[in-house]
C-alpha positions in Angstrom: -3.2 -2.4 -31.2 -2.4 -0.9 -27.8 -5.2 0.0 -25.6 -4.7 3.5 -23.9 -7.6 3.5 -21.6 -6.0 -0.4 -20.3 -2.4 1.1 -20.2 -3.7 4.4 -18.4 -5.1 2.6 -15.7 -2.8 -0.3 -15.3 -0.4 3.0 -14.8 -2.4 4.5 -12.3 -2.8 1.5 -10.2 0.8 0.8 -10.2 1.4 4.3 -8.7 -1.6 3.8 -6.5 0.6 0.8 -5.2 4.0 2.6 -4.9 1.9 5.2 -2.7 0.4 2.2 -0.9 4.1 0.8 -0.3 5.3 4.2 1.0 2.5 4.2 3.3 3.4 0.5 4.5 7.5 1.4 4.7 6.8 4.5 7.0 4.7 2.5 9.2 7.2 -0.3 9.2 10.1 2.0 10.3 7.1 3.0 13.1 7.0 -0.5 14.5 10.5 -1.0 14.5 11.4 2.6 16.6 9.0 0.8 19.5 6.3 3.1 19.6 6.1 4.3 23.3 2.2 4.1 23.8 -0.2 0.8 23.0 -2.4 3.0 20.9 0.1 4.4 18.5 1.6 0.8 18.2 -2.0 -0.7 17.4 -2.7 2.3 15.1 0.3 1.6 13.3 -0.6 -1.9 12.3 -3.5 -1.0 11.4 -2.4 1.0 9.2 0.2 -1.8 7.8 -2.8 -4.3 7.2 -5.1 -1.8 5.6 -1.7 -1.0 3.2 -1.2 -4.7 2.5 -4.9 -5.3 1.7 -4.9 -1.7 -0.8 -1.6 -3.1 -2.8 -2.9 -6.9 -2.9 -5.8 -5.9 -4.4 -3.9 -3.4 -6.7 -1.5 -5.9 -8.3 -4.1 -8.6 -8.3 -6.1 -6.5 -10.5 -3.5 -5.6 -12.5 -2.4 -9.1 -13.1 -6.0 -10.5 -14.3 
């Protein structure tokens, strides 16, 4: 028998990850236009870790 409250959130984290990626692609088309100033350029990969960290942890969970 399916599980609905398993399916429903292995759904919602899969979105939460495809919001996550977004996030990462918009910041990696940031990096690549060569941000003028140092701040916006460290803010950026901030940004690009903290993305990779969300979605590794998202499809981690999802694949236990």
């Amino acid at each position: 028998m399916i599980d609905l409250d398993k399916l429903a959130q292995q759904s919602s984290d899969i979105r939460n990850a495809a919001i996550w990626a977004d996030a990462l692609a918009g910041n990696l088309r940031k990096l690549n236009s060569g941000p003028v100033f140092y701040y916006e350029r460290k803010k950026a990969l901030e940004e690009v870790e903290i993305a990779f960290s969300a979605i590794s942890k998202l499809l981690s969970k999802e694949a236990a």
